[in-house]
Structure formats: structure tokens, C-alpha cells
N, C-alpha and C positions, 0 to 999 in steps of 0.2 A: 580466568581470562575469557573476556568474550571472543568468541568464535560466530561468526555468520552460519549457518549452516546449508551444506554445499547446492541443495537445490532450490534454495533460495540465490546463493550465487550466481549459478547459473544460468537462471529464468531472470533475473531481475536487473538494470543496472543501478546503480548508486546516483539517490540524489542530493545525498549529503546527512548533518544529525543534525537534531535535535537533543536538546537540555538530555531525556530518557532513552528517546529511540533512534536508530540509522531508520533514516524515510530511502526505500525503494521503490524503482518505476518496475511493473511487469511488462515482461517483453512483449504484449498483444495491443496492438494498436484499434484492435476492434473495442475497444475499450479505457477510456483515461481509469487509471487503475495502479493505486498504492500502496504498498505494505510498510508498515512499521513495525519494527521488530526492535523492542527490548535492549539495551547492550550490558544484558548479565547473563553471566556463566548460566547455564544449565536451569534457564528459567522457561516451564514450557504452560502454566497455568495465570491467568491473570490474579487470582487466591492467593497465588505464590511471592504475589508484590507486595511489600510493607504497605498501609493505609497513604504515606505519602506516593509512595510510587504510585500505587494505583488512580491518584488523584490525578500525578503526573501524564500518565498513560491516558485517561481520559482529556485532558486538559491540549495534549498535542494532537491525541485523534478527532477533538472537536475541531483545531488550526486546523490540520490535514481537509476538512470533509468541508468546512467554512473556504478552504481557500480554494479547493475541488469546485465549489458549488460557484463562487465567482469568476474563475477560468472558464470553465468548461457549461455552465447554465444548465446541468440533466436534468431529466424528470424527475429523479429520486438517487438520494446517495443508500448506496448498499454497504454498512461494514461489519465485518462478521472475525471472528477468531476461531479457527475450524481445529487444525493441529490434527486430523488424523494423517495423512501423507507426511508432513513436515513437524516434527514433535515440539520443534524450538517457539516460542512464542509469538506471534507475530498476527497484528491487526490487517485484514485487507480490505479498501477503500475502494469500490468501484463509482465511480458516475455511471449511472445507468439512464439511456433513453428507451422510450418505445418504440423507437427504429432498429435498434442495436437485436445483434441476431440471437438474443436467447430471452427477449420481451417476450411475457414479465417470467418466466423461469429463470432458474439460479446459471450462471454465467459459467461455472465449471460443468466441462464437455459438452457445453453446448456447441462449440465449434472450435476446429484444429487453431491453434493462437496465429493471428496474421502479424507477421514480421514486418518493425518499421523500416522504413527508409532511412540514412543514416541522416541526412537533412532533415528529416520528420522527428528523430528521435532526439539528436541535440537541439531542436527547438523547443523541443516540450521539456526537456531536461532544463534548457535553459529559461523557461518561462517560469516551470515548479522552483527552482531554485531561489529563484527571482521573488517570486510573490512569496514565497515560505519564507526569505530573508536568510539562506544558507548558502 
């Protein structure tokens, strides 16, 4: 049974799934910034997908990053699958600009996560929803 895993819970709110993955928003608004994560048991390596999943998993993180790049316009999409903190599988998505406060360095600990506004944040939930078709 899929389980979320809890600091992904935590940190992130739900913007709905996809066919493979639940698409999450992370809580830093310094950042348009989404994770995909898998919906199988005890999956913590992308190796670890059959050939169709992994096709799958590409094919949504392409949606995800194509639909990133027409919302939001960045300089460059960032997506990476790191898993040392969080073991469970999961793709993050950032839009990065050269304004943004950890240009061009990597975005983790560059700075404490700014918390949205609750106005700020159901609008972007509700735009990502919107344009992903979920």
C-alpha cells in the first residue's frame, strides 16, 4: 500500500495525481517548486520501476516541467531525484530564475523556506491543478 512519506507530508501540499505519480506543491514560495512521487509501496530508486513505469515517470515529469515552464516562464527548470533525507522516491521540479535567492546554486539551504500566504497558495494550487488537468 502506498504511503506518502511523512516529510514529504508535511512540507508539501497536495496537488492532486497523475496516471504514476501524486504531484506535490513545496511549501516555499521563494520558489514555484514540485515533487512527484511514485504511488508504490517501498519504491525509493527510479531502477526500481519496471521499463513501463519508468517511461511513465518520465512522460509525467516531462507534463510537470512543460507545464512549470508555461505558467511560471524561468530561466531554467531544475529536476533532480536526490533521496538522501527522504528515502521514498520522489522527482523535484523547481522553476529557477536568476533573481531567485540561491542563483545559480542548488536551491536546498540556500535559504530558510518562505511561507505562502493562504491566498497565494490556493491560487497556485489552483492554477497547477488547472493547467495539469487534475
Amino acid at each position: 500500500m502506498f504511503t506518502l512519506h511523512p516529510r514529504l507530508d508535511a512540507d508539501c501540499s497536495p496537488v492532486g495525481d497523475l496516471p504514476l505519480c501524486r504531484v506535490l506543491m513545496l511549501e516555499d514560495a521563494s520558489y514555484p517548486w514540485l515533487i512527484l512521487v511514485p504511488r508504490l509501496p517501498d519504491m525509493r530508486e527510479i531502477h526500481g520501476l519496471c521499463r513501463a513505469q519508468q517511461h511513465q515517470l518520465i512522460d509525467e515529469s516531462s507534463q510537470v516541467a512543460q507545464t512549470m515552464v508555461a505558467l511560471f516562464q524561468p530561466d531554467k527548470m531544475n529536476v533532480a531525484a536526490l533521496g538522501n533525507l527522504v528515502p521514498q522516491l520522489h522527482l523535484h521540479h523547481v522553476a529557477r530564475f536568476e533573481a531567485d535567492p540561491a542563483w545559480p546554486g542548488p536551491v536546498w539551504g540556500a535559504a530558510p523556506p518562505l511561507a505562502y500566504g493562504d491566498a497565494e497558495r490556493d491560487a497556485r494550487l489552483d492554477a497547477l491543478r488547472s493547467a495539469l488537468g487534475i
